[in-house]
DRENKOLKOL-18220 format. One record per residue: residue in one letter; z, x, y of N, C-alpha, C in turn. Coordinates in steps of 0.02 Angstrom, whole numbers, padded with zeros to 5 digits, always signed. Example, Ala and Ser with C-alpha at 12.3 -4.5 7.8 and 13.67 -1.06 7.14 Angstrom:
a+00390+00660-00284+00390+00615-00225+00390+00660-00165/s+00354+00642-00112+00357+00684-00053+00394+00645+00002/
# end
This chain:
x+00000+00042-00059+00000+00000+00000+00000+00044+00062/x-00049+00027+00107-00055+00076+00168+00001+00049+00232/x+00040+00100+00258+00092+00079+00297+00058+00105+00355/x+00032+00058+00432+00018+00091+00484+00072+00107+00527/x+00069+00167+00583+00138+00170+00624+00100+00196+00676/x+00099+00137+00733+00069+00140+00816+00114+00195+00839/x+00081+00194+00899+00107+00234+00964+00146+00162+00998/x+00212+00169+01016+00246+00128+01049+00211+00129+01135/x+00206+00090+01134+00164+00064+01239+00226+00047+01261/x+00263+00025+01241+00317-00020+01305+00356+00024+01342/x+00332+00006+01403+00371+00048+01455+00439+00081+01416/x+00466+00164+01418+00522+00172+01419+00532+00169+01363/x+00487+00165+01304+00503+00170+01233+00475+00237+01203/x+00520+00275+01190+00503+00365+01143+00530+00360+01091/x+00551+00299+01055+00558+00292+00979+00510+00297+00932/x+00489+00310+00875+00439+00294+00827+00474+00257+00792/x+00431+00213+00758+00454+00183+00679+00460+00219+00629/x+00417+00288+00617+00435+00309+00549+00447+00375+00563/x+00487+00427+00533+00492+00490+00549+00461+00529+00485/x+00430+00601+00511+00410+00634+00440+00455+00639+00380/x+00529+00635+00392+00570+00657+00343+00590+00599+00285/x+00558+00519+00342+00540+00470+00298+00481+00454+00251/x+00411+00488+00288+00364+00470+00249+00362+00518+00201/x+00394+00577+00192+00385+00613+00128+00416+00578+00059/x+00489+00540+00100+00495+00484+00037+00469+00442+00022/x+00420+00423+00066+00386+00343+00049+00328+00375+00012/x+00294+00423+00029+00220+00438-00010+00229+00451-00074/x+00264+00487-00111+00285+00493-00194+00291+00418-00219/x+00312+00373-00195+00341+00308-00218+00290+00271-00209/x+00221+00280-00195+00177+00247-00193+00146+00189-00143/x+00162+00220-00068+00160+00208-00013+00095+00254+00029/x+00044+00238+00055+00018+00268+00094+00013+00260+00157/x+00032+00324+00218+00054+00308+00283-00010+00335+00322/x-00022+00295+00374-00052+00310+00427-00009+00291+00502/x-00043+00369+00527-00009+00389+00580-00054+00375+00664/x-00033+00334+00687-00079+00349+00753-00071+00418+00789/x-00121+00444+00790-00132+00524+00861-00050+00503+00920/x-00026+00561+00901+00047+00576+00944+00072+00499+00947/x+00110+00457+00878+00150+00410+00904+00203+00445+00900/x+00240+00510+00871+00291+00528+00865+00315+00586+00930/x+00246+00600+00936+00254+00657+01015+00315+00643+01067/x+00350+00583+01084+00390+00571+01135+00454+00572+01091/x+00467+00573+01017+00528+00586+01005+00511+00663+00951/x+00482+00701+00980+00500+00761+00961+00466+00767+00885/x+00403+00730+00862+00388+00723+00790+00305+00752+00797/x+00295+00812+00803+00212+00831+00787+00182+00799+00764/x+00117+00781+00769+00092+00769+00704+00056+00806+00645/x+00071+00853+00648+00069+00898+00600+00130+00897+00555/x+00196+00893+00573+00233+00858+00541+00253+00802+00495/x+00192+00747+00515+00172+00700+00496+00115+00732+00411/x+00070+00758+00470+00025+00776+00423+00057+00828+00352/x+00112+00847+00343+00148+00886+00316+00197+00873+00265/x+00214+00801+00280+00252+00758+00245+00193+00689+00220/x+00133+00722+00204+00098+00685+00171+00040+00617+00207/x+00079+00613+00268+00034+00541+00313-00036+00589+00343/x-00071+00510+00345-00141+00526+00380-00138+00515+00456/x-00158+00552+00481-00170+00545+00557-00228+00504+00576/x-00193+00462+00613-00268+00402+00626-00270+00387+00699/x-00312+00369+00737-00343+00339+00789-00337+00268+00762/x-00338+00223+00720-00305+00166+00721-00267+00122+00642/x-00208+00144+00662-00160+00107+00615-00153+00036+00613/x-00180+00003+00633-00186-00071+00650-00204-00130+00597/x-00273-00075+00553-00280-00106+00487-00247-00108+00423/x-00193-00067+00433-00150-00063+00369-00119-00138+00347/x-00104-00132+00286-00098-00212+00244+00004-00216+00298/x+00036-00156+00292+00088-00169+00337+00097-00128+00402/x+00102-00147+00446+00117-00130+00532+00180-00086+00527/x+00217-00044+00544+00291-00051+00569+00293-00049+00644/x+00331-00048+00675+00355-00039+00767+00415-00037+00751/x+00434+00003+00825+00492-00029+00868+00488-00065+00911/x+00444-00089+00942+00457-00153+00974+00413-00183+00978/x+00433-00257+00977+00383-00320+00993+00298-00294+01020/x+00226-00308+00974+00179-00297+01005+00168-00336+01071/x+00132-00290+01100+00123-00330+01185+00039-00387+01151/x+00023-00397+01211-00047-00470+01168-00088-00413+01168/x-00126-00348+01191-00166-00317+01175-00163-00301+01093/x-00109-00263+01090-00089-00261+01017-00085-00328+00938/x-00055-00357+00985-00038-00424+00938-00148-00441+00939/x-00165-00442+00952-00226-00437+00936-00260-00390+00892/x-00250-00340+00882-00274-00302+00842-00247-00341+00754/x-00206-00352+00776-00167-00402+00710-00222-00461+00667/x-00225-00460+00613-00253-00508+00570-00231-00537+00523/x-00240-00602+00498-00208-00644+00442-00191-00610+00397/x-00141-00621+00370-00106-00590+00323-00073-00528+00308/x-00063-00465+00364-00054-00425+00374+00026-00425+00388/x+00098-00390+00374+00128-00392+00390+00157-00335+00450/x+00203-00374+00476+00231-00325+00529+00295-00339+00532/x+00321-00278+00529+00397-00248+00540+00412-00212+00615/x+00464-00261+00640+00489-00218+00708+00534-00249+00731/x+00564-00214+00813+00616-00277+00831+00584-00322+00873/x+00577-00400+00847+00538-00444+00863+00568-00495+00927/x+00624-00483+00926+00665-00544+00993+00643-00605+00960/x+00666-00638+00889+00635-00699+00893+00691-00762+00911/x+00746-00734+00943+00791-00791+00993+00770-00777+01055/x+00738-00753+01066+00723-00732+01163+00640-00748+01179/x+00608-00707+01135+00528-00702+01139+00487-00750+01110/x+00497-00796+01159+00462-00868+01120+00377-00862+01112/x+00381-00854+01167+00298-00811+01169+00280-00779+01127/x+00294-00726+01126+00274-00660+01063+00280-00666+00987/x+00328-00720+00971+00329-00764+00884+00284-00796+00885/x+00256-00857+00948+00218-00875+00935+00145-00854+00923/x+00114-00786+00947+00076-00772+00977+00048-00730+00911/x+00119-00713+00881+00095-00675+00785+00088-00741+00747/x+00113-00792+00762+00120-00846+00722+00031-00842+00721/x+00019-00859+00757-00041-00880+00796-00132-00831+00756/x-00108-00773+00750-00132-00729+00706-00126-00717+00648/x-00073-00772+00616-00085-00785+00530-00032-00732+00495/x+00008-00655+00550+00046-00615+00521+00111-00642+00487/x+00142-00611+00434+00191-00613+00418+00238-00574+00440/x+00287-00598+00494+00319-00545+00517+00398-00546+00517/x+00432-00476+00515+00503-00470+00479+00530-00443+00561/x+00590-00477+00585+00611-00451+00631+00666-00396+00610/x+00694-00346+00633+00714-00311+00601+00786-00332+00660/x+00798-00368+00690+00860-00374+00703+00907-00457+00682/x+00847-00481+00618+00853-00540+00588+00893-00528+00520/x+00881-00479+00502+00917-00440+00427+00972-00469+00437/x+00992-00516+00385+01038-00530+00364+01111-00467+00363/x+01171-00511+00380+01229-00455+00380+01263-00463+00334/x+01248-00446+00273+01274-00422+00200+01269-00361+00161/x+01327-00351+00124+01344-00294+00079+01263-00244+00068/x+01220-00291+00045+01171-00263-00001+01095-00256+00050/x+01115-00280+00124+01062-00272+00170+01093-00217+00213/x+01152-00161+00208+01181-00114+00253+01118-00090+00253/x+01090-00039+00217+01033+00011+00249+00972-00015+00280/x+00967-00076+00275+00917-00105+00313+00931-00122+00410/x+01006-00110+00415+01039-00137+00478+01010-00096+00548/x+00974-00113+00565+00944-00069+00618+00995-00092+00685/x+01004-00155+00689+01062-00167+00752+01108-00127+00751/x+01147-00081+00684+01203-00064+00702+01182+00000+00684/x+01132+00050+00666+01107+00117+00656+01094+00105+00746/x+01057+00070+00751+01043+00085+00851+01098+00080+00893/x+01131+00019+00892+01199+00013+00914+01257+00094+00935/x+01255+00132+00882+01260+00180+00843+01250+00239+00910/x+01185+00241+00923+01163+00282+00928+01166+00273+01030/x+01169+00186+01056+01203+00166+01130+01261+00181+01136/x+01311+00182+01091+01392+00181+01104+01394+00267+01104/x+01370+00309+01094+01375+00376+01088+01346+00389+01143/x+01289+00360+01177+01261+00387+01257+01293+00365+01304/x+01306+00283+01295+01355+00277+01334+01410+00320+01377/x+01459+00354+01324+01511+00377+01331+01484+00433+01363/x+01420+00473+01336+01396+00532+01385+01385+00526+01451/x+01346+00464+01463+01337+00439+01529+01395+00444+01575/x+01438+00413+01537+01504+00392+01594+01552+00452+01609/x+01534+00483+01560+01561+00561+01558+01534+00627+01639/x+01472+00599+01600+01422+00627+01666+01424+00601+01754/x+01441+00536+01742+01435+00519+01790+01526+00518+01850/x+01568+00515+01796+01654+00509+01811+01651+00592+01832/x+01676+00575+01919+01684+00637+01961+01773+00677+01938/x+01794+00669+01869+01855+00700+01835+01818+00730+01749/x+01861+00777+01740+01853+00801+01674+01887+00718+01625/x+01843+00728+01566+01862+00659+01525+01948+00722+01475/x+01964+00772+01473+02011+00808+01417+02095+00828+01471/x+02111+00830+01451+02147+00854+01475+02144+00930+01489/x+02170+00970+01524+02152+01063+01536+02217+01073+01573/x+02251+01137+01555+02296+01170+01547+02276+01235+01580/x+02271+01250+01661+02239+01311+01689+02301+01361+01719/x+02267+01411+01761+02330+01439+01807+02335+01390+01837/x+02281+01345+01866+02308+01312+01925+02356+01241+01934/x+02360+01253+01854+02412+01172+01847+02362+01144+01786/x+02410+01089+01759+02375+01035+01716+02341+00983+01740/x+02276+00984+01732+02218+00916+01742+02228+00846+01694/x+02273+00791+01732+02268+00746+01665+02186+00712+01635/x+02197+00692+01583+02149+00679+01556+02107+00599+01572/x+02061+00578+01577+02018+00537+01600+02061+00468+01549/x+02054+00416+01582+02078+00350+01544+02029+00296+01530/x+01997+00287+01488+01922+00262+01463+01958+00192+01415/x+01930+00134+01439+01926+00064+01420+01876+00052+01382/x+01869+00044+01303+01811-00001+01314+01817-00069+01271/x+01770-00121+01315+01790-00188+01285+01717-00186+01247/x+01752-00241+01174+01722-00256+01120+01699-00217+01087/x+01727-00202+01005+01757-00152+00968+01683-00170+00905/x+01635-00181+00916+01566-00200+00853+01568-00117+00852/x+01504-00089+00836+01467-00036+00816+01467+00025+00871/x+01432-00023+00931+01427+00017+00992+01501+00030+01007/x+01555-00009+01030+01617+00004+01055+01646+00039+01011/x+01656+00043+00939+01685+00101+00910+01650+00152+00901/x+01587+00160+00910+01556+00230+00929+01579+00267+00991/x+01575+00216+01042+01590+00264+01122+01667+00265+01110/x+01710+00228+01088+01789+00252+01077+01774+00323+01022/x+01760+00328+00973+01771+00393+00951+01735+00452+00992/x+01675+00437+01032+01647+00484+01063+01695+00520+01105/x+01715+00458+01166+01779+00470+01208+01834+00505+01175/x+01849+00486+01120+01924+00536+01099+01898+00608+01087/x+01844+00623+01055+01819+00685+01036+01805+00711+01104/x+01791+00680+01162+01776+00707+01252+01850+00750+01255/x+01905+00713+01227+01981+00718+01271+01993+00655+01295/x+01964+00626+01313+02004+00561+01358+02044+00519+01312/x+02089+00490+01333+02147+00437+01326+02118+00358+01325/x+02089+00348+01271+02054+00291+01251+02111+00221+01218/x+02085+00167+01261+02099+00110+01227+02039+00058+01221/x+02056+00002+01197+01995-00030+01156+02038-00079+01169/x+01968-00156+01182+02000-00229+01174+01950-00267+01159/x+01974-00288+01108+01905-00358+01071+01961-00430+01059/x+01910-00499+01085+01934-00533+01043+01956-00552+01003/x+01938-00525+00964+01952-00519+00876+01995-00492+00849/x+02058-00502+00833+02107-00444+00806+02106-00422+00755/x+02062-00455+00708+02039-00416+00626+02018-00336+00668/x+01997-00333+00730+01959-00264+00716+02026-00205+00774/x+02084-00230+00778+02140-00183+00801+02143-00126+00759/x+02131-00138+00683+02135-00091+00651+02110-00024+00665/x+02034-00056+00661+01972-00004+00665+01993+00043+00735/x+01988-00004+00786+02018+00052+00855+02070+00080+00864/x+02124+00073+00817+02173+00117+00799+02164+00175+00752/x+02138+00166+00741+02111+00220+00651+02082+00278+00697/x+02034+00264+00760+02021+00323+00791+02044+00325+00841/x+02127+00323+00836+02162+00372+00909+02170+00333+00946/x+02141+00253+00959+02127+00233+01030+02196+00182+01028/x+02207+00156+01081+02268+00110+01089+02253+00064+01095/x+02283-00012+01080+02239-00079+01074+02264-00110+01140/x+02202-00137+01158+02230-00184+01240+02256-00248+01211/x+02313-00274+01242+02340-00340+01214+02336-00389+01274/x+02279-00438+01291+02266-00485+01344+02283-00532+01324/x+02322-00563+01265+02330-00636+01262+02280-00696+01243/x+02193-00637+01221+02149-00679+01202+02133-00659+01135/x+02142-00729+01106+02111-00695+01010+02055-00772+01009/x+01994-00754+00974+01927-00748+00971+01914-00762+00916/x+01889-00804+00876+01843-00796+00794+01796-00765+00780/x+01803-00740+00737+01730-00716+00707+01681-00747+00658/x+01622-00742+00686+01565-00766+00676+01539-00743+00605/x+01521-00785+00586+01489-00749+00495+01456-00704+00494/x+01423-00678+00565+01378-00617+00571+01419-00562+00571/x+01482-00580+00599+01550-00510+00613+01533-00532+00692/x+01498-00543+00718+01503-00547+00815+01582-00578+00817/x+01594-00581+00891+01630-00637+00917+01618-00705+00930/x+01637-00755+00927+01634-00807+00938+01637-00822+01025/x+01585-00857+01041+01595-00845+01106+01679-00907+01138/x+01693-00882+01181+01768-00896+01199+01742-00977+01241/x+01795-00988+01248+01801-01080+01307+01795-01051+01369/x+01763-01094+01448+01771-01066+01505+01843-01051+01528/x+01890-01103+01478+01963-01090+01514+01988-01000+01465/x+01974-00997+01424+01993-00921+01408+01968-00865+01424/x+01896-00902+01437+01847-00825+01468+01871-00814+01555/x+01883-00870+01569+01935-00850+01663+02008-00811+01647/x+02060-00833+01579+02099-00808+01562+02087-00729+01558/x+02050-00727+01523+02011-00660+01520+02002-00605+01552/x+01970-00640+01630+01936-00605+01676+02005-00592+01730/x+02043-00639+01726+02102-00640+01758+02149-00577+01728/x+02162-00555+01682+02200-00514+01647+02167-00438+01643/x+02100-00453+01636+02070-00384+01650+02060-00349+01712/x+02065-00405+01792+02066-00386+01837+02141-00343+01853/x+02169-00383+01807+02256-00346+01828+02250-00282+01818/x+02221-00269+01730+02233-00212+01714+02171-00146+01720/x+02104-00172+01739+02069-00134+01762+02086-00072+01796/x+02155-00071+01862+02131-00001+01885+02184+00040+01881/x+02216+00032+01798+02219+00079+01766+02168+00139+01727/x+02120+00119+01721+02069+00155+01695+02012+00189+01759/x+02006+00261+01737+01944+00279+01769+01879+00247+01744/x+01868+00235+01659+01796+00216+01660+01797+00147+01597/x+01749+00133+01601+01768+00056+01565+01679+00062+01541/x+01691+00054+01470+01633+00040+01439+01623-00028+01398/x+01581-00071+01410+01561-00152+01381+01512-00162+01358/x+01551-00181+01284+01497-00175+01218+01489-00245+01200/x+01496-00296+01232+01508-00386+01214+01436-00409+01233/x+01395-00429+01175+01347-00462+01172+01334-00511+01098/x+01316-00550+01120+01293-00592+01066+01239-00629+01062/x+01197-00584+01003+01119-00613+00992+01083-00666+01018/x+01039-00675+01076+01008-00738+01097+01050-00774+01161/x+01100-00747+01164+01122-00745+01209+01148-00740+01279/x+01166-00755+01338+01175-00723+01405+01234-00676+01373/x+01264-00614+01406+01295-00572+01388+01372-00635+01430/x+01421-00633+01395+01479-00634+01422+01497-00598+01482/x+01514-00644+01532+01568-00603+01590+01638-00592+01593/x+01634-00534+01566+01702-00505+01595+01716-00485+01632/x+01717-00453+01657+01701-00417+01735+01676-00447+01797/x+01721-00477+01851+01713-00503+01903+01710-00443+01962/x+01671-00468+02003+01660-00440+02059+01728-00407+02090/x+01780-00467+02085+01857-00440+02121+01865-00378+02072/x+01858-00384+02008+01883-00330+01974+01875-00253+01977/x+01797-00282+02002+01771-00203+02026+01792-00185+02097/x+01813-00212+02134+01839-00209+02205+01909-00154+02193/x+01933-00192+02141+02016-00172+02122+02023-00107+02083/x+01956-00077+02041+01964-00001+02031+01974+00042+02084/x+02004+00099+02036+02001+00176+02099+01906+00195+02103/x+01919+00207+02201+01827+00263+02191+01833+00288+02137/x+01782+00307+02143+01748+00361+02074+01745+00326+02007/x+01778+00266+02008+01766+00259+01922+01720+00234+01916/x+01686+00233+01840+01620+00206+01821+01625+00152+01783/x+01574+00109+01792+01574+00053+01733+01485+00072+01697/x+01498+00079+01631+01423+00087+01599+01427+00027+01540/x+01372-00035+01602+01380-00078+01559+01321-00079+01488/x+01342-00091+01416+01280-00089+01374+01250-00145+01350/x+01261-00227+01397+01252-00266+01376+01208-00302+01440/x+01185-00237+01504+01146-00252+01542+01053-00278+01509/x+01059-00279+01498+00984-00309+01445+01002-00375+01441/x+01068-00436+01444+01059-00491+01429+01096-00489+01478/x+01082-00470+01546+01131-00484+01606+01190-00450+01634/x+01222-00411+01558+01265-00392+01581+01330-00418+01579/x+01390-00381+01544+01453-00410+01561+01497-00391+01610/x+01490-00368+01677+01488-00362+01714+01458-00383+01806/x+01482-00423+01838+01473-00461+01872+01416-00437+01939/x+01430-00361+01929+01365-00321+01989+01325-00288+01968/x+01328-00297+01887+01283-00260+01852+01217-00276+01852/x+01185-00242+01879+01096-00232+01893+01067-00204+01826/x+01041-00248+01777+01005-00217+01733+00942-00150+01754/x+00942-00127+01708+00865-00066+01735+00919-00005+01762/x+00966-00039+01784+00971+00007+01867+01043+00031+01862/x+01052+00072+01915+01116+00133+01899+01151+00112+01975/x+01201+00068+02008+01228+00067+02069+01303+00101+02077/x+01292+00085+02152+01396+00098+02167+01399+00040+02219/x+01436-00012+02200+01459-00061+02219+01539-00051+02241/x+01603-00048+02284+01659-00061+02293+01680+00018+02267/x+01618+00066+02298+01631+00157+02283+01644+00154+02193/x+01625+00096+02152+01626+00109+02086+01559+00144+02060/x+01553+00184+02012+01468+00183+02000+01458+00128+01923/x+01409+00078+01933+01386+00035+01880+01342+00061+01856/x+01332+00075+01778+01279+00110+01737+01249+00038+01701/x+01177+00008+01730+01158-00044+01682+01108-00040+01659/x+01088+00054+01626+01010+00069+01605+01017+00017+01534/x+00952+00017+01532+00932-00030+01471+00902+00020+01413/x+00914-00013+01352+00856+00036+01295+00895+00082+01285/x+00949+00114+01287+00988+00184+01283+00974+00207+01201/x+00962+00179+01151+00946+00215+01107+00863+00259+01103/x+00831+00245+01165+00768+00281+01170+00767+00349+01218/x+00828+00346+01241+00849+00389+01269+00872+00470+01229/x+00881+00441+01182+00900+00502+01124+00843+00479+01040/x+00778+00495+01082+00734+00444+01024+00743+00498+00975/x+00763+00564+00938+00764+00588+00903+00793+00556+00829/x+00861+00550+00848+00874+00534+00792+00903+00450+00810/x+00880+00422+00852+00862+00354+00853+00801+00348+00809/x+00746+00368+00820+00699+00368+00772+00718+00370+00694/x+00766+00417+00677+00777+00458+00605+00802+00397+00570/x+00861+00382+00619+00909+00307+00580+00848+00254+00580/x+00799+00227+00627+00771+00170+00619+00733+00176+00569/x+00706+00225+00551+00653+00244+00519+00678+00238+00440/x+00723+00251+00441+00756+00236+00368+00783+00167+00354/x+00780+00124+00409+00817+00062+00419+00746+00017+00388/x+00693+00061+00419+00630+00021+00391+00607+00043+00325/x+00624+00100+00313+00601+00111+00236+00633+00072+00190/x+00712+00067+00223+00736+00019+00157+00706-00048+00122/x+00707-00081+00213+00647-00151+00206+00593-00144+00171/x+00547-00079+00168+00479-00064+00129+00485-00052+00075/x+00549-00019+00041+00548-00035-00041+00591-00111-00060/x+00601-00135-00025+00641-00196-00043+00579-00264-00048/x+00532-00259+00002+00463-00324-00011+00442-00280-00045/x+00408-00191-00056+00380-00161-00099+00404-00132-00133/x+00448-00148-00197+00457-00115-00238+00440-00050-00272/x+00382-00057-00295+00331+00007-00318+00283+00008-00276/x+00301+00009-00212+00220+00025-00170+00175-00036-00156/x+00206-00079-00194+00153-00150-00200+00201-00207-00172/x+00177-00243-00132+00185-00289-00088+00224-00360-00136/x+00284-00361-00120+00283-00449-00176+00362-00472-00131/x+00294-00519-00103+00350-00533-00055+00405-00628-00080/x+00460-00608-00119+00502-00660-00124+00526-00722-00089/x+00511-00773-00069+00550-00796-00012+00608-00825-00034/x+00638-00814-00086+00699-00871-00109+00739-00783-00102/x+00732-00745-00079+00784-00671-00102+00811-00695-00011/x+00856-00696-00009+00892-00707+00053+00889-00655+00122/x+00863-00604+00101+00835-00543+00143+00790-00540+00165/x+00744-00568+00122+00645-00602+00129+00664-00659+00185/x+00686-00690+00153+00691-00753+00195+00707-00752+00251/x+00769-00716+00263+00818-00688+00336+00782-00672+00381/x+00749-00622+00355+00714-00587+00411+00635-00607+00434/x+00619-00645+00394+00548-00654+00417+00559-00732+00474/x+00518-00704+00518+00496-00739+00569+00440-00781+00587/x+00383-00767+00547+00327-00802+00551+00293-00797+00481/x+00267-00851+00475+00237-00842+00407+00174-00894+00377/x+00113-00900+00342+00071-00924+00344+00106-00972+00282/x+00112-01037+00312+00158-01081+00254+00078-01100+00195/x+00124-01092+00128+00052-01102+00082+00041-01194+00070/x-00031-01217+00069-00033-01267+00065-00045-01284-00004/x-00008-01355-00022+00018-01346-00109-00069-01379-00118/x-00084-01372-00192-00149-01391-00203-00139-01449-00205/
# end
């Protein structure tokens, strides 16, 4: 089965879908890859590398029986697309009404890769939380970079520097990545989620648990359950108190299809010390943060707001490495031996596919 892998177009994307160190496993197993001319060039992948680990270098991957991406084709692309062809990527099919319809529309069978079911036996397929992964670790660099104090504590002639005091709310993938990042910086990390099943987890690495008086359900996905307007003001009320205790505050609260939760009110940011940062990572659905400018990097109330978007393309190296394996799993799971057999009663098939040419019974 021939696997094509484009050059990503979307503004601000240096991810690939497949990395060489993947297609050397897929080609033995009876997979053949084609490579578009430099899709790997922006995350550091030759194509000679490519060519080295067995893939063909092509001027157009488009005809292969499966597509992969990282992101949603734009309509130039989604054109190149033909009946029956599948495609693997992250599809937005709660947001991108347009763009489902538009593969619908072209007869593809397509697997969103942030539709994967959240079970035991779909972990290596989890690209939300391999990427996730890979935001909660820049994050913390960002805010690092950008916080006018050392994040460690230091012990000089000239006296002791205390160490930086780093918040971050909602404890999923991303928030316990930038909490362990932060403790490995030096800083004096605490953590606060809805959810108190996950106190554990932000205790296990060092961090101290924020106690606001709000507990949260969890969702069969593992998210949070989104809160009532009278607890989410409870909320915002309690975090304004305790906000400017902290130099930097990182917000990992999003939920799929969603507007991002506000936590973070405008007063709140008024009520930090200058210099601290907020790097929000949930600026892509607005933001949980009340001055947070998606795209964009401000200083509002002498705070600086970090609300770049896409941060796992930012380190497309081994953003690439994890996705790329996130998709191989999916490619031996519909292809077993190289050959296409696609199940729809297997709960993973089903999960994840987004569009599909329904068969008409005879």
């Amino acid at each position: 089965m021939r696997v094509g892998v484009p050059t990503e177009n979307a503004s601000g994307e240096h991810r690939v879908a497949l990395v060489p160190e993947v297609v050397a496993r897929l080609v033995p197993t009876g997979f053949e890859v084609v490579v578009e001319h430099g899709a790997g060039t922006a995350a550091s992948f030759p194509d000679s590398a490519y060519e080295g680990a067995g893939a063909r270098i092509d001027s157009d991957p488009w005809q292969a029986e499966v597509v992969v991406k990282v992101q949603s084709p734009n309509a130039d692309e989604a054109a190149k697309l033909h009946e029956g062809q599948v495609l693997i990527g992250f599809l937005q099919p709660l947001t991108d009404t347009e763009g489902i319809e538009r593969l619908s529309g072209r007869g593809v069978t397509a697997f969103a890769m942030e539709s994967i079911p959240r079970i035991t036996r779909a972990q290596p397929m989890d690209a939300l939380s391999s990427q996730a992964t890979v935001g909660g670790y820049k994050a913390t660099l960002l805010a690092a970079d950008r916080l006018p104090k050392f994040f460690p504590m230091l012990m000089t002639a000239a006296g002791t520097v205390a160490p930086a005091k780093v918040l971050v709310l909602g404890a999923g993938v991303a928030g316990l990545q930038a909490i362990a990042t932060a403790r490995r910086l030096g800083a004096v990390v605490t953590g606060f989620d809805v959810r108190p099943v996950v106190r554990e987890q932000i205790e296990s690495l060092g961090a101290s648990w924020l106690d606001l008086g709000i507990v949260g359900e969890e969702t069969e996905g593992g998210y949070a359950q989104e809160l009532s307007e009278e607890q989410q003001r409870q909320q915002q009320d309690e975090l304004e108190a305790r906000l400017p205790e902290f130099d930097v505050v990182i917000t990992t609260a999003l939920i799929p299809g969603r507007p991002a939760p506000r936590l973070i009110p405008a007063a709140a940011v008024a009520a930090m010390r200058p210099g601290s940062v907020i790097v929000d990572l949930a600026a892509e659905a607005g933001g949980n943060c009340e001055l947070t400018e998606p795209g964009e990097e401000v200083v509002r109330e002498d705070v600086t707001i970090v609300g770049l978007t896409n941060l796992p393309s930012t380190m497309p190296y081994h953003a690439s490495q994890l996705y790329a394996r996130n998709v191989s799993a999916l490619l031996h799971h519909l292809a077993p031996e190289g050959e296409l057999v696609l199940d729809f009663d297997d709960e993973i098939t089903a999960g994840a596919c987004v569009t599909r040419k329904e068969e008409v019974p005879a």
